[in-house]
N, C-alpha and C positions, 0 to 999 in steps of 0.2 A: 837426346840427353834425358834430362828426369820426366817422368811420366805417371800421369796416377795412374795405381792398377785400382782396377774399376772393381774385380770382384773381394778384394780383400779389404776393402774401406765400409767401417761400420754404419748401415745405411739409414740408422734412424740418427747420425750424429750430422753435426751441426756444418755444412760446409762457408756459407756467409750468413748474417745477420742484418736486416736491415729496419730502418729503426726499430730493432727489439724483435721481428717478425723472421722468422727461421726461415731459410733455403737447405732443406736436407743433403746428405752425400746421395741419398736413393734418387732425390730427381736432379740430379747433376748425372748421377752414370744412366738415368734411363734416356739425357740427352746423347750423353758421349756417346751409348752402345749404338743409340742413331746414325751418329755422325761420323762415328770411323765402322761402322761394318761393312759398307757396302763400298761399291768405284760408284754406282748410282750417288750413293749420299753423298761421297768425295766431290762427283761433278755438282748437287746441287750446292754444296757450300761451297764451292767456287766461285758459282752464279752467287750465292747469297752475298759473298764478300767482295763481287768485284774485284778478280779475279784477272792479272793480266793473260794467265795460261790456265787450262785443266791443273788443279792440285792434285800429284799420287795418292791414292790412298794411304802407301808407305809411311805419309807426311803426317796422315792423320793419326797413327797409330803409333802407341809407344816401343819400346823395346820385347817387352814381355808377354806373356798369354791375356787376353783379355784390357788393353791399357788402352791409353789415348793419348797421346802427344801432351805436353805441357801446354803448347801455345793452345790445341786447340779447347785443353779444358779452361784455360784461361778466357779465349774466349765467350764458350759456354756460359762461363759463371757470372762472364758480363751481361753476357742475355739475359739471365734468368733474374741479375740483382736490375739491371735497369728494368725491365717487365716489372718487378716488382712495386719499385722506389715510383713507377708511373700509377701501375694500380692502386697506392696508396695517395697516391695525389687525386686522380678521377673522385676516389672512394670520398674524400673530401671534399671537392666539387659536387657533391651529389649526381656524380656520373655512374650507371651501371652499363659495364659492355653485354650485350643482350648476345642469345644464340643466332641469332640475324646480322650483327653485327660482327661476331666471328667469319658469319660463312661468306660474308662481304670482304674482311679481311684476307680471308684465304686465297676466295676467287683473285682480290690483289696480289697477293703475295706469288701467283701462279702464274699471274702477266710479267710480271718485274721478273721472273726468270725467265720468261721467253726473250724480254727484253734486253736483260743480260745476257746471254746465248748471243741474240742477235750484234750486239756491241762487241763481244768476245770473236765473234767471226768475221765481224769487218775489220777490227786490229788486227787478224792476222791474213787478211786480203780475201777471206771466202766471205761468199752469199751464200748465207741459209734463212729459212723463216724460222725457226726459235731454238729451242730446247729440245724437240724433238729429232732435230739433225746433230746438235752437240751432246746430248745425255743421251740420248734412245729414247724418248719420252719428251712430252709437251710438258710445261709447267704442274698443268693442273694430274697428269698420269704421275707425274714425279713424287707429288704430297700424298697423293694413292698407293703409292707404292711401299713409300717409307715408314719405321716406326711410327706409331701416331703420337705417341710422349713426344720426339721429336721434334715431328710439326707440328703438334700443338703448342708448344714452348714460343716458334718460331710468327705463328698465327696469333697465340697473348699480345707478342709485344706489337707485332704490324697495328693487329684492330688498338693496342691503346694508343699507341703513336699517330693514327690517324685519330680518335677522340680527343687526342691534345690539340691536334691541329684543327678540327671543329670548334674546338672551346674558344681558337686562339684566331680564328676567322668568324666567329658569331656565327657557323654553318647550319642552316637549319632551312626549310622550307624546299622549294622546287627551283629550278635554274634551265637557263637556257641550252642546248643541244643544239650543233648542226653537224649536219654529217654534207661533205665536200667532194667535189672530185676538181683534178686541174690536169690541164696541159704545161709540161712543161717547152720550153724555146730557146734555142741555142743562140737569138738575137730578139732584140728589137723587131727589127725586119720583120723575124719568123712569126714573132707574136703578132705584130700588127696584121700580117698576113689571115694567120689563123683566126682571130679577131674578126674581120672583114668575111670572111668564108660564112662564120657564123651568121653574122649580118644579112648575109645572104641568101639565108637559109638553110646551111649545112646543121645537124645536127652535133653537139657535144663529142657524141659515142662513136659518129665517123670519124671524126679526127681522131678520136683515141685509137681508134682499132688500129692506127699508123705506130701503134707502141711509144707515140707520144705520151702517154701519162695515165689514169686512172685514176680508183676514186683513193683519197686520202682517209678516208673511213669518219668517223663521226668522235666530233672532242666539245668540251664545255668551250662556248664559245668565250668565259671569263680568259681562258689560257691560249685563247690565237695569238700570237704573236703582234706586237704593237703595230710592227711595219706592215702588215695588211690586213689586219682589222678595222680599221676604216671603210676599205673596201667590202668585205662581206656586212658590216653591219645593214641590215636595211634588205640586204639583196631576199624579196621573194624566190620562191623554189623554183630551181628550173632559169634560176635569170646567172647573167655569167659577170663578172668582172670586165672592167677594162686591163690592158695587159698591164702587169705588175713586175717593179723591177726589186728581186731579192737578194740582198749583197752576200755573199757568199762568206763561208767559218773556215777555220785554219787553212786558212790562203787556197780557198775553193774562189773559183769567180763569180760575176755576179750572172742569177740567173734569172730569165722572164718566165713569166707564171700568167695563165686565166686561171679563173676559178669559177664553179658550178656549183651554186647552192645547191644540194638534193633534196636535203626535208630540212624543217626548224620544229625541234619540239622543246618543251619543259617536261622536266623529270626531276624527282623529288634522288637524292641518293642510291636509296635502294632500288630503284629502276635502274639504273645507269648501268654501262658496262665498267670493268675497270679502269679502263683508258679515261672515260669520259668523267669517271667519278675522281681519280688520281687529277686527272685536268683543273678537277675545281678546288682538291685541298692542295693541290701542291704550292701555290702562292703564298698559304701559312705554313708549310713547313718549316720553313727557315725559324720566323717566330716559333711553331711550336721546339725547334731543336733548342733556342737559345732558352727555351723554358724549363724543358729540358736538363740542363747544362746547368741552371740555377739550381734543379730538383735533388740532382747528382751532387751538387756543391755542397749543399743542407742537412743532405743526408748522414746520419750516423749510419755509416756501414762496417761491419768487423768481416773479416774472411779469417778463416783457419790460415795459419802459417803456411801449412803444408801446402796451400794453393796460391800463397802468393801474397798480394795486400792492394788496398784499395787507394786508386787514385779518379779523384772527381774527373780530370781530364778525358783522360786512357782507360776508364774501368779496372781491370783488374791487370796487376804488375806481377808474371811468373816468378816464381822465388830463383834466386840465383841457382845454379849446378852447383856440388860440393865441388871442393877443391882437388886438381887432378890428382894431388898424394892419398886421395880416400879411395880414388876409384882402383878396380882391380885392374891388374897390368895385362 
């Protein structure tokens, strides 16, 4: 239905407003021409939004030469007004997000799509390892590949979203690291069997090499899981669990686990890998969204008509379609 056309909207006017600080129409279309030109871009805003299927590109694009769907410039303009309405809060906090800080964000922003890929292929019964089976491309080839206004847009809000959530966890200093491997065991039995093998001298990597299991790769050890964190706290490198029972998610049963410390380090943020750095702010997520959601609330925000209107909730609310008696028959 209604769609902005990107090349005939005056690009030094005004597309939202937030408190008093201008979002141009020029960096709204140098999002959209991102976001609807390619079936690349189509799959990574797929992955971005959480995505039950690949979105057409069809979907992305308006009717005309040069447009962009309503919904997705509505989208858009929520990006660019929340990135905003956050940098103006940091900017208050006496927070500055540094060029190190971005290229942290990125590197996240490049996992969460592998991530996503990988959840998008198990809803529909495939195994793949990322993005690079569902886009053609790995996360981090994806942001290489695309406009960079684009990702840049996309990379603002990540790194400020994660500075809120520093502020909103007191995050600062170095934190603990372990990187894990486990067998998994289709009983009791199996496990205490396997268990006792160990005991006995077998090594770790013999039993795995049976395709029982492997290494689980390395996470902040703040975000192990309650129900067996007890167990690795303590465990020296190289020492293994006693067999662990883990109750199974959406009517999965429950299964037995050892586990294999590999290494323990501390690492300050910027060492980490995404996994591992995501591992430690994801606890304050939640807080920082609900601050968020405050920030959104306070905000005087205006949007141009033409794009719809502002709601603290939902972001931005596409303006209705005219009335069928206006359209051409």
């Amino acid at each position: 239905m209604a769609a902005l056309l990107l090349s005939s909207c005056n690009a030094s006017a005004s597309a939202a407003t937030v408190n008093g600080s201008v979002i141009t129409v020029s960096s709204l279309n140098a999002f959209l021409s991102g976001a609807s030109g390619s079936s690349l871009a189509a799959c990574e805003v797929s992955l971005q939004l959480g995505a039950q299927g690949l979105i057409p590109l069809q979907q992305l694009r308006g009717s005309g030469q040069d447009t962009a769907s309503q919904n997705l410039a509505s989208t858009a303009l929520t990006y660019l007004v929340d990135s905003k309405i956050i940098g103006q809060y940091l900017k208050s906090r006496g927070v500055e997000i540094t060029t190190e800080d971005r290229a942290l964000a990125r590197a996240d922003l490049a996992s969460q799509l592998d991530s996503s890929a990988q959840r998008l292929a198990a809803a529909s019964g495939s195994s793949v390892a990322g993005a690079q089976q569902v886009c053609g491309k790995s996360g981090s080839q994806i942001l290489s590949a695309l406009p960079q206004a684009f990702v840049s847009a996309q990379v603002r809000l990540e790194a400020g979203e994660e500075a809120v959530a520093e502020l909103a966890g007191k995050v600062h200093g170095s934190y603990e690291v372990v990187c894990l491997n486990a067998l998994e065991a289709v009983s009791q039995a199996e496990a205490n069997a396997f268990h006792a093998q160990l005991a006995a001298g077998k090594t770790f990597q013999q039993l795995e090499s049976g395709g029982n299991g492997g290494s689980l790769g390395c996470v902040a050890q703040a975000s192990i899981p309650s129900s067996i964190a007890p167990a690795v706290n303590g465990l020296a490198p190289g020492a293994v669990t006693a067999p662990l029972e883990v109750p199974g998610t959406n009517g999965a049963s429950t299964a037995w686990y050892i586990l294999q410390l590999s290494s323990r380090s501390r690492k300050s943020l910027a060492r980490m890998s995404p996994t591992e750095r995501l591992g430690v702010l994801s606890p304050y997520f939640a807080s920082s969204s609900s601050e968020t959601h405050a920030l959104d609330a306070k905000a005087h925000v205006e949007i141009d008509p033409a794009f719809g209107h502002w709601s603290p909730a939902t972001g931005v609310v596409p303006p209705p379609p005219p009335p069928t008696s206006l359209l051409p028959s």
